[in-house]
C-alpha positions, 0 to 999 in steps of 0.5 A, a space after each residue: 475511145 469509140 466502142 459502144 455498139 447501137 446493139 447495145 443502146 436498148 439496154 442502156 437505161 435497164 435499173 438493176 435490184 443492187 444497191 445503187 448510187 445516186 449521180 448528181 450533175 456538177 457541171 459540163 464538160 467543155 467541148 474540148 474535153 468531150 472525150 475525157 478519159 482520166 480524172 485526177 484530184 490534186 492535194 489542193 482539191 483541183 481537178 485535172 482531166 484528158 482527153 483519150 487517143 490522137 489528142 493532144 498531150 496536154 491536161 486540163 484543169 476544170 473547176 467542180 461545174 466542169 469550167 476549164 480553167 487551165 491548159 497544161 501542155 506535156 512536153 516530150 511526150 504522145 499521146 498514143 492512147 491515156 487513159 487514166 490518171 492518178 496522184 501519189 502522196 507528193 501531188 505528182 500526176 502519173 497519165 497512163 498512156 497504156 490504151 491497147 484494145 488491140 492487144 498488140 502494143 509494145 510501148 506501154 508507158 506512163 508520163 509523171 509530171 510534178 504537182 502542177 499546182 506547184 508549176 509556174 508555166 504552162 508547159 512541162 516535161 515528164 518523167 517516163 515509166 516503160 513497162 509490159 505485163 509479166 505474162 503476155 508472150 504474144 502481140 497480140 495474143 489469141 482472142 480468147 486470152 485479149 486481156 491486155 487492155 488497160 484503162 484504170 490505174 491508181 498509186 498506193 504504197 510506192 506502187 502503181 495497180 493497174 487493171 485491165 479492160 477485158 476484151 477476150 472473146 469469147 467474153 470471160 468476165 475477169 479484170 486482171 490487177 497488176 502492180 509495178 514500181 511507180 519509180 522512173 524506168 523499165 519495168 515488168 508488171 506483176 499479176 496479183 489477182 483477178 475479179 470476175 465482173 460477171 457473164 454478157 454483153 462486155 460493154 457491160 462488164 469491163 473497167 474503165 478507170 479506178 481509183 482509192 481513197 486518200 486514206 487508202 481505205 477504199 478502192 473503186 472499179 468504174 464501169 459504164 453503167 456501175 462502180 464496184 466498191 472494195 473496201 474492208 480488206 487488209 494492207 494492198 489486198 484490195 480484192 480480199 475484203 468486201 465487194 459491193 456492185 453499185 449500179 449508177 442509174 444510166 448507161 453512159 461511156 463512163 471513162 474517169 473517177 477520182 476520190 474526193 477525200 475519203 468518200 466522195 467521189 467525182 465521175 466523168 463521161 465521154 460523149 458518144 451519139 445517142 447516149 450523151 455523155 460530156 458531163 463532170 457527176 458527184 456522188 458520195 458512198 455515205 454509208 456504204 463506204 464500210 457497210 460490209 454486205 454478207 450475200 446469204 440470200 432469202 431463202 435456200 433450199 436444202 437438197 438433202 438432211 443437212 446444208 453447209 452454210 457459208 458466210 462467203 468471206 474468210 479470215 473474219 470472226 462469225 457468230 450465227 444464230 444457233 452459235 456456231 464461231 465457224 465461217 461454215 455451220 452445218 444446219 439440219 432444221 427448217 427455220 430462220 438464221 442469222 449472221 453477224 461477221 466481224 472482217 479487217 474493222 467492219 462488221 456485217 449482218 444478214 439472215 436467211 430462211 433455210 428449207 428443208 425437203 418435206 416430200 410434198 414438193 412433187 405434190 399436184 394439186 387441183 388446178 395446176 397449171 402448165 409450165 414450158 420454158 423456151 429455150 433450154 438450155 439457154 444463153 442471153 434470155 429464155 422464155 417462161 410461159 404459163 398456162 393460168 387456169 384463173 386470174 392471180 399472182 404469179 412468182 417466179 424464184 431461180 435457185 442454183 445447184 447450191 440452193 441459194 435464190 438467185 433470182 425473184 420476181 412477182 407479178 400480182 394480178 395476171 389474168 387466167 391464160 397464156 402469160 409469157 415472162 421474159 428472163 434477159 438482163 436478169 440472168 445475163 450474170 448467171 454462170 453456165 449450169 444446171 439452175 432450179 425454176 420455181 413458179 408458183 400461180 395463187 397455191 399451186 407451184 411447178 418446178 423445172 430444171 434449166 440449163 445456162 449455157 
């Protein structure tokens, strides 16, 4: 569907410090699939694809160069807005007709056909599965609660887990996870759980399509210019293990994934003007696929005579360094600290330098130079600007209220005057709050308090 916004267009190519994923180009796309919107792979390793709203009901097989080999026509059926497909142990192809940016509709439904590789004609009639989500009382409902779109489904254990595309305003940044039978009929979708994204542009942030591995080991959110891949967790508690955010190297309208097996991955994107799109990616997680990630940072900075620590995962078995088998140890001694964490068969390690107070960090030193950030409070971007005294490397460090590092980033050879540092994209994910300012010029070091609106 057409949403992407020219506002949108100068970040569109902007790299993140995440661990990314590498896109190669496997084919593309035939013009009749430039607005490909879902993306299935059969047991026989086919891929099947769709158009999204006011098209015609029908699937396309393509090969793995994005060649179209075979047109299926569904039956009996519309296509209002589908928006994903998925498989089921069987084969059977589930198309989600459940498309609702306006937050109004009343007849979310989804179609389920046999495995087409097993169907000897061109034309299919559908099995029909009628459902609303649990907790929307109103069509639509207020701006702020617009959270009812859904473009990302997949089936696992009898089940289908639908997520929705978040189109809440102001933007809130949490995708909701819904699961329902996957029998024929009138059902309810019930809420499970949410996952926060993350705060800016919702272009940005929200879902378009979603999928699992075939051994049920991995599941994957797919954004526009990145994945999130949840693995590690327990049993269909698919957002109770591990996150990783895995950015895709380009801002496209990435409208369709599909697990190949149990690690590879096959993505398509719709064409839009300017940004392109139309084209069939492969990619594989290869490591990452169960490399847990623990988030403890580089450096935290105690704020008093003790810091609790917390390995940020709960229901794994810890060892720390200094011995504690506890998620949280209680630190009260400068130095470097080490995790190892066991959580549902995967194991993570990390390390952190921890900081205590010394009563110098007020200290003015000769030379120090002028700080002023601007504005601050802030919301998209704030600008820091320095009055150098001589030329030399600049770092910048943001901490939060809990002393963990959240942003770092170091220019080596600035010249002596006004240098002006423009913080944006790089603090769109930050919550609102108080947030510490640490900029450090050859020896000397100023710190500011800033606010996130």
């Amino acid at each position: 569907m057409r949403i992407l916004f020219v506002a949108i267009l100068s970040c569109a190519f902007l790299a993140s410090s995440a661990q990314g994923l590498s896109l190669n180009l496997s084919g593309v796309l035939p013009n009749l699939l430039k607005e490909t919107s879902g993306l299935a792979i059969t047991p026989a390793s086919k891929l099947w694809s769709h158009n999204d709203s006011g098209n015609a009901p029908e699937l396309y097989e393509i090969s793995s160069g994005g060649s179209l080999l075979r047109t299926l026509y569904i039956d009996n059926a519309q296509n209002t807005d589908w928006e994903d497909l998925t498989t089921d142990d069987q084969g059977r192809i589930y198309i989600g007709d459940f498309g609702n940016n306006n937050n109004n509709r009343q007849d979310l439904k989804i179609y389920r056909i046999p495995n087409p590789d097993q169907l000897t004609t061109d034309t299919v009639s559908p099995a029909v599965i009628s459902f609303s989500f649990e907790d929307q009382k109103a069509f639509p409902p207020p701006a702020s609660e617009a959270n009812f779109d859904c473009e990302a489904f997949f089936w696992h254990d009898d089940s289908l887990f639908l997520f929705t595309k978040n189109r809440s305003n102001p933007f809130n940044g949490y995708c909701r996870m819904y699961r329902m039978p996957a029998d024929t009929g009138t059902h309810v979708a019930t809420l499970v759980d949410s996952f926060f994204t993350g705060l800016g542009l919702k272009e940005f942030y929200w879902i378009s399509a979603a999928d699992i591995s075939a051994d049920g080991k991995r599941m994957v959110l797919l954004g526009y210019d990145k994945l999130w891949l949840f693995h590690c967790y327990e049993g269909n508690d698919f957002l109770g293990g591990g996150v990783r955010e895995m950015p895709l190297g380009r801002f496209t309208q990435k409208e369709a994934i599909a697990f190949l097996g149990e690690k590879e991955l096959f993505i398509t994107d719709e064409e839009y003007p300017l940004i392109g799109g139309k084209n069939l990616y492969k990619t594989d997680l290869g490591i990452w696929a169960d490399s847990l990630r623990l988030s403890l940072g580089d450096t935290l900075r105690a704020t008093g005579a003790s810091l609790d620590l917390d390995a940020g995962y709960a229901g794994g078995s810890y060892l720390w360094s200094n011995g504690d088998t506890t998620r949280i140890t209680q630190l009260t001694t400068e130095g470097s600290y080490a995790l190892q964490m066991k959580l549902n068969g995967c194991i993570a390690r990390d390390s952190v330098y921890v900081m205590f107070p010394t009563g110098l960090e007020n200290e003015v030193k000769k030379d120090a130079f002028q700080l002023s950030v601007s504005p601050n409070p802030f919301q998209d971007y704030t600008d820091i600007i320095c009055v150098l005294p001589k030329p030399g490397t600049v770092r910048i460090q943001l901490y939060d209220s809990t002393g963990r590092k959240v942003a770092a980033f170091t220019y080596p050879q600035e010249a002596a005057g006004t240098q002006k540092y423009r913080l944006s994209r790089h603090i769109l994910s930050l919550s609102p709050g108080q947030y510490l300012l640490v900029v450090t010029h050859n020896d000397q070091k100023v710190e500011k308090k800033i606010i996130k609106n």
